[in-house]
N, C-alpha and C positions, 0 to 999 in steps of 0.2 A: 309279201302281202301281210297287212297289221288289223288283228281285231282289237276294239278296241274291251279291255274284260272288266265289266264290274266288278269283280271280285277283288282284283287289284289295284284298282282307277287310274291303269295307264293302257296305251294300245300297244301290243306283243304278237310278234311277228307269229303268223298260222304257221303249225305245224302240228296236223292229224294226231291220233293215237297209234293208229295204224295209217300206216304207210298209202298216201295214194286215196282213200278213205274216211268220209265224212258220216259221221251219225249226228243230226240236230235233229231239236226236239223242239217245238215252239208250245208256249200254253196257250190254249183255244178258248172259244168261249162256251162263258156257261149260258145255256139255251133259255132261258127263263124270259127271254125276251126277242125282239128283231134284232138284227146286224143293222149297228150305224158306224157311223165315220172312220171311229177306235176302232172297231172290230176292221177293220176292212183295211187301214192303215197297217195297223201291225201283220195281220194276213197277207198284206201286198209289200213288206216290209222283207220277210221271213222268204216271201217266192223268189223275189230279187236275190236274196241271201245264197239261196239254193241253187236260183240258174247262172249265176255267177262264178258259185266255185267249182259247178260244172262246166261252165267255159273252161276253167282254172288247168283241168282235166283231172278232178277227183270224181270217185264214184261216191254218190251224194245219197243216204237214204233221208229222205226227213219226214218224221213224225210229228202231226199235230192232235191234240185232242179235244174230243167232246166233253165238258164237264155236265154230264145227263144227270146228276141226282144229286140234289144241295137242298139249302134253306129256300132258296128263292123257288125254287120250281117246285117242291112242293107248296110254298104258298101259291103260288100261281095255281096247281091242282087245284089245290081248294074253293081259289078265288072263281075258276071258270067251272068247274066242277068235273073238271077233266082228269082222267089216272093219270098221275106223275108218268109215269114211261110213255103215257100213250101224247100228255103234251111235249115231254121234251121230241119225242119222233116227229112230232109234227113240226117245231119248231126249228127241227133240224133240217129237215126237206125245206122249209123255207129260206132257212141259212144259206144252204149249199146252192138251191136256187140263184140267189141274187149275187152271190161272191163267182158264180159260173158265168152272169151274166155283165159283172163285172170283169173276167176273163182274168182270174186271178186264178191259178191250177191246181189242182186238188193236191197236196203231198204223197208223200210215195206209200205213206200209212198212215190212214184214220185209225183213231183209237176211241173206245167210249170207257169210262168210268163202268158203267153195270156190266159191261162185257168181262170184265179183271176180278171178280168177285173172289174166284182159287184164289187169285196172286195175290191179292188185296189184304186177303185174312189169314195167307201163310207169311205176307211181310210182317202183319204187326206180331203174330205168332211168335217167328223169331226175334222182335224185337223184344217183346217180355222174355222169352229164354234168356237173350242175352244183358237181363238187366235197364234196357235202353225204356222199359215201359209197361204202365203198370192198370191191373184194375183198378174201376174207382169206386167199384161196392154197390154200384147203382147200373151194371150192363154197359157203363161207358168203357174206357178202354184210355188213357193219357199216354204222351211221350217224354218221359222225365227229359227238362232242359239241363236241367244239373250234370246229368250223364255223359254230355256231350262237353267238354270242356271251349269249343271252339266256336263253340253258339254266338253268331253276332257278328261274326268276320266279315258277312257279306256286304251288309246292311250298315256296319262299323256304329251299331249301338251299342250305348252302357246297358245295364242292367236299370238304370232310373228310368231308360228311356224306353223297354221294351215294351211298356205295356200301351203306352201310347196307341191308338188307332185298334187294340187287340180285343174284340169280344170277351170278354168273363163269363165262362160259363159252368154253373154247379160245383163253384169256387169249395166249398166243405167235403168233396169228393176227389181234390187235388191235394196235392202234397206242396206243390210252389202255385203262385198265380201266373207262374210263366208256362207252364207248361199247358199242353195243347191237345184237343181229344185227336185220337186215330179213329175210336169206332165210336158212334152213338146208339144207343138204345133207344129204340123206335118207341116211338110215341101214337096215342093210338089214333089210328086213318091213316097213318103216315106208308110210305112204302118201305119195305123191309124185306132183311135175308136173313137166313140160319146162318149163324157163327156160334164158336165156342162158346160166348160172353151170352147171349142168348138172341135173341132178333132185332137186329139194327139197320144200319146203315154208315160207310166210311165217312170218314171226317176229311174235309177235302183235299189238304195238304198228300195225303196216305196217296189218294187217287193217284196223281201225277207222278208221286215215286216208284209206285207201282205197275204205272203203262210202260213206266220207261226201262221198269227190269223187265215185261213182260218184252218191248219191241226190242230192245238191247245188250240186255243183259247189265252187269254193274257198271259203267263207263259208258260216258259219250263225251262227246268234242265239243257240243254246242249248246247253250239253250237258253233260250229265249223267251221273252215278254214284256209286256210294257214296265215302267217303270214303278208305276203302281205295284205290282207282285214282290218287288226285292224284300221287301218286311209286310208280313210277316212270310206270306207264302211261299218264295225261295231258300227265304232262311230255313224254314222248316223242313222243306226238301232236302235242303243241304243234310239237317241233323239227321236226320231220319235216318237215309238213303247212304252215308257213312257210317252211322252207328255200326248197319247192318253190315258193309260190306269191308270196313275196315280201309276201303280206295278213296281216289278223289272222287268224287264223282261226275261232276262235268267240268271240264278242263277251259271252256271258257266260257262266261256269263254275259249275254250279251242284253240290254234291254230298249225297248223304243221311247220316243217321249210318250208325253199326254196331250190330248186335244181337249185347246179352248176355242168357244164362238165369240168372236167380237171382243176377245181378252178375260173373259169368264167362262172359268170352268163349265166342261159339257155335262148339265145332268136332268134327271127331269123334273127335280123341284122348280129350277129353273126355266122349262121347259124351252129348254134350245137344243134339243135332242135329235141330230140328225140323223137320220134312214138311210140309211146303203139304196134302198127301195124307193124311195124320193128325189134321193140326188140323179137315181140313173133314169128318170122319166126325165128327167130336164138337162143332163149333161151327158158327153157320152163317156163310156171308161176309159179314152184315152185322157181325156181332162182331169179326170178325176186323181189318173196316174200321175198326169205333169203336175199339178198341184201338191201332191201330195211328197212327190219327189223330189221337191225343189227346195227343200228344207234337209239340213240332216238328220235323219233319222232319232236321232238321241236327244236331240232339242224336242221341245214341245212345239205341237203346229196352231197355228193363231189362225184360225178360216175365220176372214172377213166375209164382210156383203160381198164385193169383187172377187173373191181368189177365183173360183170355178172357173166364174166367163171371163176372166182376164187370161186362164190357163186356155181356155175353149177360143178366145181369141188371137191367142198366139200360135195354135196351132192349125184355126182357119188359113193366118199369113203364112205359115210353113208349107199347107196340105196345098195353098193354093200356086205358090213356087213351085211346090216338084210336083205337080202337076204340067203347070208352064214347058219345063226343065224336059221331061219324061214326052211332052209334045214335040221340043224344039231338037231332041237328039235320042228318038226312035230307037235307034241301032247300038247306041253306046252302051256294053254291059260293063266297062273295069269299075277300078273299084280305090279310094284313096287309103292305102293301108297306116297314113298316119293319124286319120281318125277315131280307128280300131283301137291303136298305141296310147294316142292320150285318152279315153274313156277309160282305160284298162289301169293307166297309172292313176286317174280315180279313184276310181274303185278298188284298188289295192288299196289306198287310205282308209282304212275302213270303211268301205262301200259308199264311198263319198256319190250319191248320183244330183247333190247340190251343186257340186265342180260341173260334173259331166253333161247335167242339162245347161248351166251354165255358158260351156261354150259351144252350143246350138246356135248360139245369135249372131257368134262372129261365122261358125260356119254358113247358115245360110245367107248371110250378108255375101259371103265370097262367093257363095253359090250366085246371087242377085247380079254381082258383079261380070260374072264368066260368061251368062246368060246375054246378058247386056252387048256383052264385045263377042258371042258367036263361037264361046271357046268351051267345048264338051265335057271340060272338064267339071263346068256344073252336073251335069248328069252321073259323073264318076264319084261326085262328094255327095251326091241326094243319093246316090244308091250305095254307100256305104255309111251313113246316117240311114238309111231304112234299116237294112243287115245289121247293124251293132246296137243300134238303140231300140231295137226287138227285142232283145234283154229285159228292156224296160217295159215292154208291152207298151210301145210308141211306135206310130208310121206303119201300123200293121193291116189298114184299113187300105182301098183302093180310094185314090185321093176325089176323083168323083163322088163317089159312093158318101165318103165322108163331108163333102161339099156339099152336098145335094142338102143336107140338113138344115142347111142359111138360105135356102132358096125362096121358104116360104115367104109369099111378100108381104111385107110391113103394114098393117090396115094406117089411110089416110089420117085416123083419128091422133094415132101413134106419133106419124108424123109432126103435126101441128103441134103438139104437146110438147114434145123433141125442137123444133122450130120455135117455139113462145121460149123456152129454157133457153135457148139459144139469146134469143132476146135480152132478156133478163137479164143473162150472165153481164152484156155486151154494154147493157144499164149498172152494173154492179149491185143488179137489185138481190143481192143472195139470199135471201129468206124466200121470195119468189123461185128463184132456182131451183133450192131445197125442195120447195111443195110441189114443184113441176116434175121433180126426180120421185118424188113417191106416187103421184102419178100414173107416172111411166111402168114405174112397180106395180101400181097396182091390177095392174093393166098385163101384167107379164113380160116385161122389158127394164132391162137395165142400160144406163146412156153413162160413156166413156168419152170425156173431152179428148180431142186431138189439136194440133196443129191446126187441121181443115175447116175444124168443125166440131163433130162427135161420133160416135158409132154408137147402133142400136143391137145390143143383143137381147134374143129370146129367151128368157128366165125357164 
């Protein structure tokens, strides 16, 4: 099996620290806002990661965490008039909520930032002992970069280029500009704790080195985030978290891409900001999974207008075969065990599951085919696509159950609308098409040409 390591930028065959034994750690989100797309991506990214090398037959702990106390969520405090701890808790039951109801599994250890507070300010502790970092005369607390001779490995920046994308903060209180707070000195309304240095709060970077002595000790196998985090956040981790311990510290770096809508960046300037909470009122979370899984992970994912109901529609044509399948041969429990084989040498690619859904298509084709000629072997390939691509969190639903959700019928209005577009096309009047298709939208319906005709799905 090959991960593939940022750290090196080639893919290296897995093999544990310890024997049999898997510690990852993914970085979570910081609470100051809803779970959208990103968050839910990378969370459904990291579960895969997990239930996989548990197939493998390693014992698997993984750690994600809470980031409960930053810049943003105290602004948020202030904005709503809310106590910092008591919105981020709020924010958090709301997280947990919709990523449960998108059926993505809790890890084996929630971590929060205010929880670590011992660990947090005996790391930076000994990281001034050891030289690694210094007062800044103002209650701040810096991580000298200089210290660290190996700063930049990750990320494979020069020194011209660190400062790029890095906040400057209380720059006359630093010794380089590169260097980065561990604690801050609380400001006043702000939330705060007793430390040495006097009442602060950690600087974010500290947080994540610190959960991960706290869950692991010095050393893990894995760890993860999107690809955003490698500079400066990782990097920092990395300094830090060896300064201290003199080891590697995690042995393979792995990160996901980013999401854009419609080819533009997802932000809320922009406001193309999508909801984990939004999308799962209108699609279910098997869609959301095929979608989302049907890219490799490491690439950046591009959701168009179609991706969902195009995913939501391929899986009606799936759920509605082994349904078929599941009717026409009752009795049948085996099972094709070379389906199992090639998903697996997927996923040994580094968790390729763009291969692995990939060949869904031909499998249920051959399934269409078996069905057709009265040969049970369909039944034996649908029930070993349910069993192996439950991995995926796919086929997990009772195929009724999941049908029933297209049943609603189509108001006559829809139709005609769908029928004139029809028209139009058939005129090559496409500017008419176009206004008939938004329409349709606006109406809560998206229309898919076919061969036939079109298909109407429910937005």
């Amino acid at each position: 099996m090959k991960i593939y390591n940022s750290l090196t930028g080639r893919k290296e065959e897995f093999v544990p620290i310890e024997a049999g034994k898997v510690k990852m750690y993914a970085c979570g989100i910081t609470v100051s806002g809803e779970a959208h797309i990103g968050h839910g991506f990378q969370a459904l990214v990291y579960d895969v990661f997990r239930k996989y090398l548990e197939k493998k037959g390693y014992e698997v702990t993984y750690a994600r965490n809470y980031t409960d106390v930053d810049d943003k969520i105290i602004a948020k405090s202030h904005e709503t008039g809310i106590p910092a701890d008591k919105y981020a808790a709020m924010m958090i039951e709301k997280i947990d909520d919709v990523m449960r109801r998108a059926k993505i599994d809790d890890p084996t250890l929630w971590l929060k930032a205010t929880e670590q507070m011992p660990v947090i300010i005996s790391f930076i502790s000994k990281l001034i002992e050891g030289g690694h970092a210094y007062e800044g005369g103002n209650g701040d607390v810096y991580f000298d970069v200089d210290s660290y001779p190996a700063y930049g490995h990750l990320s494979g920046r020069s020194k011209e280029d660190m400062l790029d994308g890095v906040r400057v903060e209380n720059d006359e209180a630093k010794r380089s500009p590169y260097d980065f707070a561990l604690w801050k000195a609380a400001k006043e309304g702000e939330i705060s704790w007793d430390s040495p240095w006097g009442k602060g709060r950690p600087g974010w970077h500290i947080e994540c080195s610190a959960m991960n002595m706290a869950a692991f000790g010095e050393q893990i196998d894995i760890h993860g985030g999107g690809r955003d985090l490698i500079f400066p956040h990782h990097e920092n981790e990395i300094a830090q978290t060896e300064s201290l311990t003199g080891k590697t510290f995690a042995k393979y770096w792995t990160h996901n891409g980013l999401i854009k809508v419609n080819g533009q960046k997802m932000s809320k300037s922009l406001g193309n900001v999508l909801l984990m909470d939004d999308l799962l009122k209108t699609y279910s979370d098997e869609a959301l999974k095929f979608a989302l899984l049907s890219s490799n992970y490491r690439g950046d994912l591009n959701i168009t207008d179609n991706l969902f109901s195009d995913a939501e529609g391929h899986l009606k044509r799936f759920y509605t075969l082994i349904s078929q399948i599941e009717q026409a041969f009752p009795e049948e429990k085996g099972k094709e065990g070379e389906i199992d084989a090639a998903f697996d040498r997927a996923m040994d690619d580094d968790f390729n599951t763009a291969l692995a859904l990939s060949d869904l298509f031909g499998l249920f084709k051959e399934a269409a085919k078996c069905l057709a000629e009265g040969d049970a072997r369909a039944r034996r390939i649908t029930n070993q696509i349910r069993e192996t691509y439950s991995l995926l969190g796919l086929f997990q639903t009772d195929p009724e159950t999941y049908l029933a959700r297209f049943e609603e019928e189509v108001p006559a209005e829809v139709i005609a609308i769908a029928e004139a577009r029809k028209a139009a096309r058939a005129e090559r009047n496409w500017a008419k098409s176009d206004e008939l298709r938004e329409q349709l939208k606006s109406l809560g319906y998206s229309v898919k040409d076919t061969k036939e005709g079109y298909t109407l799905t429910k937005l």
